[in-house]
KOLDOTOR-988598 format. One record per residue: residue number from 1; residue in three letters; x, y, z of N, C-alpha, C in turn. Coordinates in Angstrom, 1 decimal, decimal comma. Example, Ala and Ser with C-alpha at 12.3 -4.5 7.8 and 13.67 -1.06 7.14 Angstrom:
# residues 2
+-----+------+--------+--------+--------+--------+--------+--------+--------+--------+--------+
!  nr ! rest !   n_xx !   n_yy !   n_zz !  ca_xx !  ca_yy !  ca_zz !   c_xx !   c_yy !   c_zz !
+-----+------+--------+--------+--------+--------+--------+--------+--------+--------+--------+
!   1 !  ALA !   13,2 !   -5,7 !    7,8 !   12,3 !   -4,5 !    7,8 !   13,2 !   -3,3 !    7,8 !
!   2 !  SER !   12,8 !   -2,2 !    7,1 !   13,7 !   -1,1 !    7,1 !   12,9 !    0,0 !    7,9 !
+-----+------+--------+--------+--------+--------+--------+--------+--------+--------+--------+
//
This chain:
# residues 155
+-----+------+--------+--------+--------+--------+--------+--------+--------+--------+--------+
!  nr ! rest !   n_xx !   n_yy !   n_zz !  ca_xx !  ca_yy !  ca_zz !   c_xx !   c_yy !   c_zz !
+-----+------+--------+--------+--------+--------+--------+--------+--------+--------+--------+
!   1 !  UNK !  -18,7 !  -18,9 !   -4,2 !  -18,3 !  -18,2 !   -5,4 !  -18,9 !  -16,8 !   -5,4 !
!   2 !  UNK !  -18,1 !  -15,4 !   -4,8 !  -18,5 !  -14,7 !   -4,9 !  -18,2 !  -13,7 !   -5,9 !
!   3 !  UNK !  -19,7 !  -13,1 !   -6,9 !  -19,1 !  -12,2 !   -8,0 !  -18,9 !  -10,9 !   -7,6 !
!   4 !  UNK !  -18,0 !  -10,0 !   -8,7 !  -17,2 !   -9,2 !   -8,3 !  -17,6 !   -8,0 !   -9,0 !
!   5 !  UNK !  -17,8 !   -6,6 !   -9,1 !  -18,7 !   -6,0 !   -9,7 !  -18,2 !   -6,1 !  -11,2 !
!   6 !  UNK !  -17,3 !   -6,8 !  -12,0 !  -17,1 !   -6,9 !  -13,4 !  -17,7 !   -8,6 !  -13,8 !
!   7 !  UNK !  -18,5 !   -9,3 !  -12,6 !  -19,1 !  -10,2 !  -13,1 !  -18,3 !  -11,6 !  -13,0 !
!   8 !  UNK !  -16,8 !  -11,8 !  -12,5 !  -16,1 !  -12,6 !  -12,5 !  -16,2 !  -12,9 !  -11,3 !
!   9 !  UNK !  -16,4 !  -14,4 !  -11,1 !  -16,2 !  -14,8 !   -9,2 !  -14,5 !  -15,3 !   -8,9 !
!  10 !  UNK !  -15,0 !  -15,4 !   -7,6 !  -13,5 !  -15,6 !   -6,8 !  -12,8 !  -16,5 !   -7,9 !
!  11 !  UNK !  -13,3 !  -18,1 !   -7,9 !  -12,9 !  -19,1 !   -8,9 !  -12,4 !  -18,8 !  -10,2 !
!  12 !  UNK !  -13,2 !  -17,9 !  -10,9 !  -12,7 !  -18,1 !  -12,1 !  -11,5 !  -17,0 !  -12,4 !
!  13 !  UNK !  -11,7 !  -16,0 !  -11,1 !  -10,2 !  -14,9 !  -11,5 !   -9,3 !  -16,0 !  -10,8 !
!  14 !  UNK !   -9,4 !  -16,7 !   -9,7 !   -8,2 !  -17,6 !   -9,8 !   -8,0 !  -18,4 !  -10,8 !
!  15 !  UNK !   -8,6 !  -19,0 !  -11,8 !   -8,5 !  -19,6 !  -12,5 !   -7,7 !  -18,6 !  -13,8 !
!  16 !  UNK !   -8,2 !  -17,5 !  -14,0 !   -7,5 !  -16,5 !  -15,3 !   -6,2 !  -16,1 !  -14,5 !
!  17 !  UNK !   -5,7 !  -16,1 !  -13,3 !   -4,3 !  -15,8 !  -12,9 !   -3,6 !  -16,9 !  -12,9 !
!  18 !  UNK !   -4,0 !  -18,2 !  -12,6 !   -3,5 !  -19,3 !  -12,4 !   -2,6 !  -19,7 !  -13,7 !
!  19 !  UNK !   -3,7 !  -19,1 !  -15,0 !   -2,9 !  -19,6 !  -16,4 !   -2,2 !  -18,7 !  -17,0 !
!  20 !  UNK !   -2,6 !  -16,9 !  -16,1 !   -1,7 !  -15,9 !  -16,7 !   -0,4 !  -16,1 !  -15,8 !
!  21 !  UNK !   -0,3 !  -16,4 !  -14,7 !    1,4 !  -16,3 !  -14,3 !    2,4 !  -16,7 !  -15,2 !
!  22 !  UNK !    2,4 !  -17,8 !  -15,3 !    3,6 !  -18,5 !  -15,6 !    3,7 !  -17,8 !  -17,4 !
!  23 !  UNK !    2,8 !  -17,6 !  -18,1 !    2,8 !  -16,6 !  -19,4 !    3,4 !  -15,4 !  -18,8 !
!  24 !  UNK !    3,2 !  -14,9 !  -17,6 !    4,4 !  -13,7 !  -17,3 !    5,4 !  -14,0 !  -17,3 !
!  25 !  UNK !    5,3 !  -14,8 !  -16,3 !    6,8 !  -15,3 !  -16,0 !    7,8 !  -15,7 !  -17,2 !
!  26 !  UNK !    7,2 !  -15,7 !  -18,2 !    7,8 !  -16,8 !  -19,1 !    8,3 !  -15,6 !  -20,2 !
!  27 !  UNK !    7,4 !  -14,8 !  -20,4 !    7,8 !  -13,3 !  -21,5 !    8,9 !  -12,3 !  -20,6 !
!  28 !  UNK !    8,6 !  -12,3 !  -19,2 !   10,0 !  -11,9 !  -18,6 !   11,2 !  -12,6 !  -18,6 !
!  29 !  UNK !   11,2 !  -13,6 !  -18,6 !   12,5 !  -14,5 !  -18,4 !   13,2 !  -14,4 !  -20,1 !
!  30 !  UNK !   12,0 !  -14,2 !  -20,5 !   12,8 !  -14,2 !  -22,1 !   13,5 !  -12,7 !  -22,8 !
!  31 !  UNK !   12,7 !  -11,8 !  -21,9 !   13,8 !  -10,7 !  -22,2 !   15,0 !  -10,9 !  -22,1 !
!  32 !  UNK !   15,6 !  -10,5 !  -23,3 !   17,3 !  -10,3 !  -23,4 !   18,1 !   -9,7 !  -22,1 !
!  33 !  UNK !   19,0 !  -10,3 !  -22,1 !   20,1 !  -10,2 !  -21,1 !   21,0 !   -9,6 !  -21,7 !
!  34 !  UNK !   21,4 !   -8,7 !  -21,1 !   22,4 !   -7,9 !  -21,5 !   23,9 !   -8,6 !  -21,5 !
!  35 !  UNK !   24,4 !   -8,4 !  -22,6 !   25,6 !   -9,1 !  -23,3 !   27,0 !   -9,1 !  -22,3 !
!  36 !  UNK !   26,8 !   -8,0 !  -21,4 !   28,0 !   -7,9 !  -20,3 !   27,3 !   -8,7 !  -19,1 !
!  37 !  UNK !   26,5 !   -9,2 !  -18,7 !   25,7 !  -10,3 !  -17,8 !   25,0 !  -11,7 !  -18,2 !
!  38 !  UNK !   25,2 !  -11,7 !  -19,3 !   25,0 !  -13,3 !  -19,5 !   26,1 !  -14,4 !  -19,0 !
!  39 !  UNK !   27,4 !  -13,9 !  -19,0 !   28,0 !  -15,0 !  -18,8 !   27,8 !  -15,2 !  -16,9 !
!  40 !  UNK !   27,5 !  -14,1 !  -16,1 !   27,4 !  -14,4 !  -14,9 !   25,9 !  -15,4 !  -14,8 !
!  41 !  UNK !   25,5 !  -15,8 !  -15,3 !   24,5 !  -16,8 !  -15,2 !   23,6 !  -16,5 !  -13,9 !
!  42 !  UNK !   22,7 !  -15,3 !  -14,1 !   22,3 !  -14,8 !  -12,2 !   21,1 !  -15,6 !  -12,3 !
!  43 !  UNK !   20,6 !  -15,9 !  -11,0 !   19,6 !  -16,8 !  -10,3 !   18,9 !  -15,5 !   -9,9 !
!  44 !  UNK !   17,3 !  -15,9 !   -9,9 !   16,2 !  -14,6 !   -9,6 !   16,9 !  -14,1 !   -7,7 !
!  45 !  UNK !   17,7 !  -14,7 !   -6,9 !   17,7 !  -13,7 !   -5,8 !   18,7 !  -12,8 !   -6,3 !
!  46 !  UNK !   19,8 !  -12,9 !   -7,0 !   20,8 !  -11,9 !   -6,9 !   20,1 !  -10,8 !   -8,1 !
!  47 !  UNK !   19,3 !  -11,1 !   -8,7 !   18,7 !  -10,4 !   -9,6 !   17,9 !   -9,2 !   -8,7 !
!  48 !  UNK !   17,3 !   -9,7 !   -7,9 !   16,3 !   -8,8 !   -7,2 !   17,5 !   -8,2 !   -6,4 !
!  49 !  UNK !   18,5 !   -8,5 !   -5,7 !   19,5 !   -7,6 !   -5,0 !   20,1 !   -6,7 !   -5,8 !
!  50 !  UNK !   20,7 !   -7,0 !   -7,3 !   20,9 !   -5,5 !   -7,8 !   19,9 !   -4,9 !   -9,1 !
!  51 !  UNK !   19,0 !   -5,6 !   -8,6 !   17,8 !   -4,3 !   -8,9 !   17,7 !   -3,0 !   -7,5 !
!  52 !  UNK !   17,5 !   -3,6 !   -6,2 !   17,8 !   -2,8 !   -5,0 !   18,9 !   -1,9 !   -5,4 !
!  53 !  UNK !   20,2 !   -2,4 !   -5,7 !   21,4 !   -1,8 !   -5,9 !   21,3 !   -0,6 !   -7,0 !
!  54 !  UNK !   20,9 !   -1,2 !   -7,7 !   20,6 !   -0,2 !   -9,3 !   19,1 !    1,1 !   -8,5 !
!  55 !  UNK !   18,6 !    0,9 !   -7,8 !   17,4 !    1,6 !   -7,6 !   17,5 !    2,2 !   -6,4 !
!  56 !  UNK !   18,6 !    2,3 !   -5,3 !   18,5 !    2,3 !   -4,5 !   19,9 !    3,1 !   -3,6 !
!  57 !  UNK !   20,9 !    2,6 !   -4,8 !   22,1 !    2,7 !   -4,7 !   23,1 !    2,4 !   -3,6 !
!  58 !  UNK !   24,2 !    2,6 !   -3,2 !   24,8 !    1,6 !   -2,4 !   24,2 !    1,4 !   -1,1 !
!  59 !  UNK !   24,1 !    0,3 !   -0,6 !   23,5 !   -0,8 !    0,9 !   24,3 !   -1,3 !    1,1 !
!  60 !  UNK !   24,3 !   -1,7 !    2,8 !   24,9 !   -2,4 !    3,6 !   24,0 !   -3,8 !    3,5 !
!  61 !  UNK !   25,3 !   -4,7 !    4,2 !   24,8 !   -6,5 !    3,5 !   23,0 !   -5,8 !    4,3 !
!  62 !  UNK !   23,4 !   -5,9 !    5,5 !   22,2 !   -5,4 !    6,6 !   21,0 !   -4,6 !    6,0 !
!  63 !  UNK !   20,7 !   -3,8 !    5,1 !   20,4 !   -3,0 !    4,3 !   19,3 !   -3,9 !    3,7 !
!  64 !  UNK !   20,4 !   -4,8 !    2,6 !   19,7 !   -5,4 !    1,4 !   19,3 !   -6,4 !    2,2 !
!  65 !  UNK !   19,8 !   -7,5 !    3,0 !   18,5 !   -8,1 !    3,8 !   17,5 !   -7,7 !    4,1 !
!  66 !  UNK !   17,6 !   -6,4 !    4,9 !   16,0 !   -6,5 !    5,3 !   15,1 !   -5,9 !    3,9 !
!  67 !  UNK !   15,5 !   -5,8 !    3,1 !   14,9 !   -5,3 !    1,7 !   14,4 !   -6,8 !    1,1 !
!  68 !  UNK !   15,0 !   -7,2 !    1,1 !   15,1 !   -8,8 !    0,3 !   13,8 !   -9,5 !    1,3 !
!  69 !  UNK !   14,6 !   -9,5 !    2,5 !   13,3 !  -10,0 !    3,7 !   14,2 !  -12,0 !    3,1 !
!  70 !  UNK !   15,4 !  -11,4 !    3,9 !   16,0 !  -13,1 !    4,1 !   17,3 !  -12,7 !    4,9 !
!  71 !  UNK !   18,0 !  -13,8 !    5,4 !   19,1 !  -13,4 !    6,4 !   19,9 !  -13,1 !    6,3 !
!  72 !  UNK !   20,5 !  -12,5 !    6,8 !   22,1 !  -11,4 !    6,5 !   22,7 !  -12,1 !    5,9 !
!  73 !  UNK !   23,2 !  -13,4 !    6,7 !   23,7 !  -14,3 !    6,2 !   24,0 !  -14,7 !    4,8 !
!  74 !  UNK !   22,7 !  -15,1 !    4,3 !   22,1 !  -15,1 !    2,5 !   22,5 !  -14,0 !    2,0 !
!  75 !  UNK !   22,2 !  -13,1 !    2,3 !   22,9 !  -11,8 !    1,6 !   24,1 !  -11,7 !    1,2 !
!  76 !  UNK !   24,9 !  -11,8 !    2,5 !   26,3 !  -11,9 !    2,7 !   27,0 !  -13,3 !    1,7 !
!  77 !  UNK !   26,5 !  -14,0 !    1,3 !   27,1 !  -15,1 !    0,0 !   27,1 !  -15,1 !   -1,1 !
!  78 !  UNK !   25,7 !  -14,1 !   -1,5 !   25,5 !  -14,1 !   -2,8 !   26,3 !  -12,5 !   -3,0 !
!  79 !  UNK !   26,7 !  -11,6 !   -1,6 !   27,3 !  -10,6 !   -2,1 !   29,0 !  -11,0 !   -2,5 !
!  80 !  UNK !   28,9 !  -12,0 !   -1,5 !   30,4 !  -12,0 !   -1,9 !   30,9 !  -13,2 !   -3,0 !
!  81 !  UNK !   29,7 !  -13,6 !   -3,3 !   30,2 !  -14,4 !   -4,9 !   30,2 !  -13,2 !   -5,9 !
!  82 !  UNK !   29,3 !  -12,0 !   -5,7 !   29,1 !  -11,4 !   -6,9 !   30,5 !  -10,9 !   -6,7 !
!  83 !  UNK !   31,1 !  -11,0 !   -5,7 !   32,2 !   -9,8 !   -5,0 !   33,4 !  -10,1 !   -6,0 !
!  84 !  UNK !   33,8 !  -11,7 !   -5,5 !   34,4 !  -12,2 !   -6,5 !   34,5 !  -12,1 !   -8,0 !
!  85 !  UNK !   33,4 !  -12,0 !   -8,5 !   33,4 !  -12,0 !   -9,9 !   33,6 !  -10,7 !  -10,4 !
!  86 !  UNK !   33,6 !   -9,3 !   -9,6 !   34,0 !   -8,0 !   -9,6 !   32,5 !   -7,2 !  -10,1 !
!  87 !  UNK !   31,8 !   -8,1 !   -9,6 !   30,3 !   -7,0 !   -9,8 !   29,7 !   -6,4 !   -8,6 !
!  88 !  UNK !   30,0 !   -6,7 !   -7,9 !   30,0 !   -5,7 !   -6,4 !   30,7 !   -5,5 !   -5,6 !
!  89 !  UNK !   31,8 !   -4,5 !   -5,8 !   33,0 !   -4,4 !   -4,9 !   32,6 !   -3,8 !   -3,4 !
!  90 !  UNK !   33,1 !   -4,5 !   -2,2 !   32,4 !   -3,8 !   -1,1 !   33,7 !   -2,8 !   -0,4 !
!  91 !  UNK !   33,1 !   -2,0 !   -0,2 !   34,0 !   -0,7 !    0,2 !   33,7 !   -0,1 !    1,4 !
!  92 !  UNK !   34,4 !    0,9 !    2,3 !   34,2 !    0,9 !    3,7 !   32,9 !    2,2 !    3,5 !
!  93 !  UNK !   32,2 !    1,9 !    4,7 !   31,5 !    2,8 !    4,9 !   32,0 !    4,8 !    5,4 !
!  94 !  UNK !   31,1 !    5,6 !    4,7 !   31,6 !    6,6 !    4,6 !   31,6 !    7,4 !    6,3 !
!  95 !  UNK !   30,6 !    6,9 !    7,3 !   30,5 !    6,9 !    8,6 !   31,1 !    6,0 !    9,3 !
!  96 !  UNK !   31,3 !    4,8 !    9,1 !   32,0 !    3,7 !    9,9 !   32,5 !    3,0 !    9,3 !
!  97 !  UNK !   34,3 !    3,1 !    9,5 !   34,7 !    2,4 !    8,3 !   34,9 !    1,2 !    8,9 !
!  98 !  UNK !   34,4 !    0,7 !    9,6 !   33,9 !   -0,7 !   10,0 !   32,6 !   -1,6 !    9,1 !
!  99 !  UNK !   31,8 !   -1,0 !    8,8 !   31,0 !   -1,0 !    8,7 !   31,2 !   -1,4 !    6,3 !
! 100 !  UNK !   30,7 !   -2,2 !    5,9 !   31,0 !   -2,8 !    4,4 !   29,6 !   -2,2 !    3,4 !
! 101 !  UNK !   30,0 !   -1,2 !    3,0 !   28,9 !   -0,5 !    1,7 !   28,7 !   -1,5 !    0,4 !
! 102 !  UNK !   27,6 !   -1,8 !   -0,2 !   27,9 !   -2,9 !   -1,2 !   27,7 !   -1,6 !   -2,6 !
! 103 !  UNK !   28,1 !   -1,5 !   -3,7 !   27,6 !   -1,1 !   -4,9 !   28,3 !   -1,8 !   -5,7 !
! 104 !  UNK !   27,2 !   -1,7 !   -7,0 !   27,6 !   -2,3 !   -8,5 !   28,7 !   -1,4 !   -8,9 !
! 105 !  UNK !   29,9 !   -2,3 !   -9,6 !   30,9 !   -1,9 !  -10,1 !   30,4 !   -0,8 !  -11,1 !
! 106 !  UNK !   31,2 !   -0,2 !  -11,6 !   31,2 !    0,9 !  -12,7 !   31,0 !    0,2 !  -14,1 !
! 107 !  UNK !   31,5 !   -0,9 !  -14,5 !   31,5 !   -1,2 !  -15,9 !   30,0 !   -2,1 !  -15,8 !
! 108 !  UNK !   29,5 !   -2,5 !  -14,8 !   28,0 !   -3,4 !  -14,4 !   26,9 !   -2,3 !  -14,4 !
! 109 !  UNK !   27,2 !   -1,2 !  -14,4 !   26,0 !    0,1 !  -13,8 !   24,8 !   -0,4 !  -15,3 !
! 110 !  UNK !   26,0 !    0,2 !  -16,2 !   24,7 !    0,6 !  -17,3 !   23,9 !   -0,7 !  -17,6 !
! 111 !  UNK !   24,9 !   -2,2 !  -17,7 !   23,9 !   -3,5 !  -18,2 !   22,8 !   -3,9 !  -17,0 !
! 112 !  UNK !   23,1 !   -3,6 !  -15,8 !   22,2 !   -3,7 !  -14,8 !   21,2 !   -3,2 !  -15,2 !
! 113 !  UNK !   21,4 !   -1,7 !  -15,1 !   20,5 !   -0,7 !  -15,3 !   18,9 !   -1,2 !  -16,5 !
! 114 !  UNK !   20,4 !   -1,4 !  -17,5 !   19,0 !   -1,9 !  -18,9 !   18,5 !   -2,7 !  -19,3 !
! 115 !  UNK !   19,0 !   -3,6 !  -18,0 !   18,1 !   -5,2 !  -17,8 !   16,9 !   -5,1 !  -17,8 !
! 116 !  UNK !   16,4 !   -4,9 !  -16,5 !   15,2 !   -4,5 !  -16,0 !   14,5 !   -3,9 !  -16,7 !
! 117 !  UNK !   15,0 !   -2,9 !  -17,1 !   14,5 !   -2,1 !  -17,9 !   13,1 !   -2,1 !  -18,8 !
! 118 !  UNK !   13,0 !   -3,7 !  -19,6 !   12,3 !   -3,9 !  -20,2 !   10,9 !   -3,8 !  -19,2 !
! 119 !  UNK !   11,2 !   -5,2 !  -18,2 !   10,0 !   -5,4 !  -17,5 !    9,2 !   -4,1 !  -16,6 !
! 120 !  UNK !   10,7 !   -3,0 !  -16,2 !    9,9 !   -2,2 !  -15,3 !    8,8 !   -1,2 !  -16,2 !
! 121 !  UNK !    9,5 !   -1,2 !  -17,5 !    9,0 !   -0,4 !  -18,6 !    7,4 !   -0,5 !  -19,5 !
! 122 !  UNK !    7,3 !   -1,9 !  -18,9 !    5,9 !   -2,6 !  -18,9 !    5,0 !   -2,5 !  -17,9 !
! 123 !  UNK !    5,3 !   -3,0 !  -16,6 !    4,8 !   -1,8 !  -15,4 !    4,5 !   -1,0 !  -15,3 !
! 124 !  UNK !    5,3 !    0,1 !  -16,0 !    4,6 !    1,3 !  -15,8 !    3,4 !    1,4 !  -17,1 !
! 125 !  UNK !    3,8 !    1,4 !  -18,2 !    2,8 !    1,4 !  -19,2 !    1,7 !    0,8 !  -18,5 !
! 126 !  UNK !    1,4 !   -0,4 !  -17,6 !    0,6 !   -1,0 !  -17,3 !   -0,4 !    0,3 !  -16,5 !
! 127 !  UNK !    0,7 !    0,5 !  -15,0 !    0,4 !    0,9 !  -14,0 !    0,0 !    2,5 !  -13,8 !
! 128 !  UNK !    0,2 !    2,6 !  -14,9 !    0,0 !    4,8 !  -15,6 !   -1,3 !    5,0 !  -15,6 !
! 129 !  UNK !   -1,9 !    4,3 !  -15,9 !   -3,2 !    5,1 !  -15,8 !   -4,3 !    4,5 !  -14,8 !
! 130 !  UNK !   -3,6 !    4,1 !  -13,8 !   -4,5 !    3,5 !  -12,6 !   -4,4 !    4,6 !  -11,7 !
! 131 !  UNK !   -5,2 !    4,6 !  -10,7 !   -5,3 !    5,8 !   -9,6 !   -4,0 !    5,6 !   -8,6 !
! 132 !  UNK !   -4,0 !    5,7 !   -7,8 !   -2,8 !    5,7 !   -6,7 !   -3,1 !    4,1 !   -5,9 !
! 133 !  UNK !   -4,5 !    4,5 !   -5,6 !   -5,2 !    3,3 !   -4,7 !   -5,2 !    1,6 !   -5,5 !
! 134 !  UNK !   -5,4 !    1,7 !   -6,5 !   -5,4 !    0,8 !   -7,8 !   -4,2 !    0,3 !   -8,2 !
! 135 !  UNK !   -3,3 !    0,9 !   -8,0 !   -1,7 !    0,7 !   -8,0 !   -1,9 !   -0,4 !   -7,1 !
! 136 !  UNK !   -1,7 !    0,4 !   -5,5 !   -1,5 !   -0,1 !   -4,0 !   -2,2 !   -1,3 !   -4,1 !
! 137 !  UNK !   -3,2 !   -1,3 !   -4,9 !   -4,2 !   -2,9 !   -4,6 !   -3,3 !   -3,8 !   -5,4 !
! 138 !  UNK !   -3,0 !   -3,6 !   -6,5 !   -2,2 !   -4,7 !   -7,1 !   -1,3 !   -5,1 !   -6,8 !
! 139 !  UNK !   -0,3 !   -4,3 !   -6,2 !    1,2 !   -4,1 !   -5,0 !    1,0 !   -5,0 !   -4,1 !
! 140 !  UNK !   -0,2 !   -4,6 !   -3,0 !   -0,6 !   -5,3 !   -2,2 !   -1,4 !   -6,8 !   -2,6 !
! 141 !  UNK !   -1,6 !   -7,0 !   -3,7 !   -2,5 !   -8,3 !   -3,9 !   -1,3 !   -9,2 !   -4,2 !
! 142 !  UNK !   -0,2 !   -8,6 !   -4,7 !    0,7 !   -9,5 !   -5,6 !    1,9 !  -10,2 !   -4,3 !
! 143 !  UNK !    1,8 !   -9,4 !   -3,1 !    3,0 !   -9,5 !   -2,3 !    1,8 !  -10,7 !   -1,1 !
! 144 !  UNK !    0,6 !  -10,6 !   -1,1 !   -0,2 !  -11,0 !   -0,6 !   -0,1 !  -13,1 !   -0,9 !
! 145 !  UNK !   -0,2 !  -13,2 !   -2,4 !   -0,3 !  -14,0 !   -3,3 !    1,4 !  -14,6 !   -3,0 !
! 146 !  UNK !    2,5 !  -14,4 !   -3,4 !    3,6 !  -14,5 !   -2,6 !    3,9 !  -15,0 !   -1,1 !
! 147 !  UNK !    3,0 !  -14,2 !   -0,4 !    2,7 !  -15,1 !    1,0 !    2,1 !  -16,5 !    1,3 !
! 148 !  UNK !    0,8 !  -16,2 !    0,6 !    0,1 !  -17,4 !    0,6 !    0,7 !  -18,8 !   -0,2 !
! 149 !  UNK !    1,8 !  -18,5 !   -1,1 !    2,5 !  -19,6 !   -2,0 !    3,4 !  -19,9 !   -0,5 !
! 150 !  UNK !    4,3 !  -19,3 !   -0,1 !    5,0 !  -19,4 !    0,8 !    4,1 !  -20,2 !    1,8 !
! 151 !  UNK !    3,3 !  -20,0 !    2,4 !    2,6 !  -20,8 !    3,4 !    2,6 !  -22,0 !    2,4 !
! 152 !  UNK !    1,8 !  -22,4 !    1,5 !    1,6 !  -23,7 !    1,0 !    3,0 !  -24,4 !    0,5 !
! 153 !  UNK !    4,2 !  -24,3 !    0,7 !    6,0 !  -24,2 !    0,5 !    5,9 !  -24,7 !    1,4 !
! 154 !  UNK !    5,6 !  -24,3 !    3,0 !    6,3 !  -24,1 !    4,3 !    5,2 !  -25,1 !    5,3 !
! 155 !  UNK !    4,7 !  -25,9 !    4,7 !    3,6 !  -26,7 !    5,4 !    2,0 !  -26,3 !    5,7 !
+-----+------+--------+--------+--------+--------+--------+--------+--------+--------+--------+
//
């Protein structure tokens, strides 16, 4: 148990994250969904794809895989169910019209947009008055923590 210069050891900040996740999790999930996206019922990957989309603007399936960090493939089903439902129409690329650009439809921009909205809007309030490096530590502790769940997932 090593302490930490605010006096908290390894154990017990695991223990204050352990009971604060799922209270995150749980106040984001409850933010309101915007009235033009509720009936598509989205699951957290396609969520995080047009967040990319909304933040990033139009991607190739190839694109938002390696963003996503899962296989073209995966991409390519959840793009083309959204495709179906007319929330991502895929259109030819402006260099290679071989090549399939994905963007959020025009009537999906603004409820996309104001989804998120809430949680990124808390982030920053959070994240504003940290230094640059203090940011990057949290970034990096949080994608770190992510990893390590995945290892304990994956055997």
């Amino acid at each position: 148990m090593v302490k930490n210069a605010d006096g908290m050891t390894t154990d017990q900040a695991g223990r204050s994250m352990l009971l604060l996740m799922p209270r995150i999790v749980g106040r984001a999930r409850r933010l309101p969904v915007p009235e033009a996206l509720r009936t598509l019922d989205l699951a957290p990957r396609p969520l995080s794809l047009l967040a990319y989309l909304q933040y990033d603007g139009s991607l190739t399936v190839s694109q938002l895989a390696e963003r996503l960090e899962i296989a073209p493939t995966t991409v390519s089903l959840t793009v083309g169910d959204l495709s179906r439902r007319g929330v991502l129409p895929r259109e030819e690329g402006d260099v290679d019209r071989r090549r399939r650009v994905v963007a959020i439809a025009p009537q999906y921009v603004e409820p996309i947009r104001e989804w998120p909205a809430g949680s990124a809007l808390a982030w920053v309030e959070v994240l504003v008055d940290l230094t640059p490096a203090e940011r990057a530590t949290i970034v990096r502790t949080m994608r770190a923590y992510e990893t390590a769940l995945g290892k304990r997932m994956n055997g």
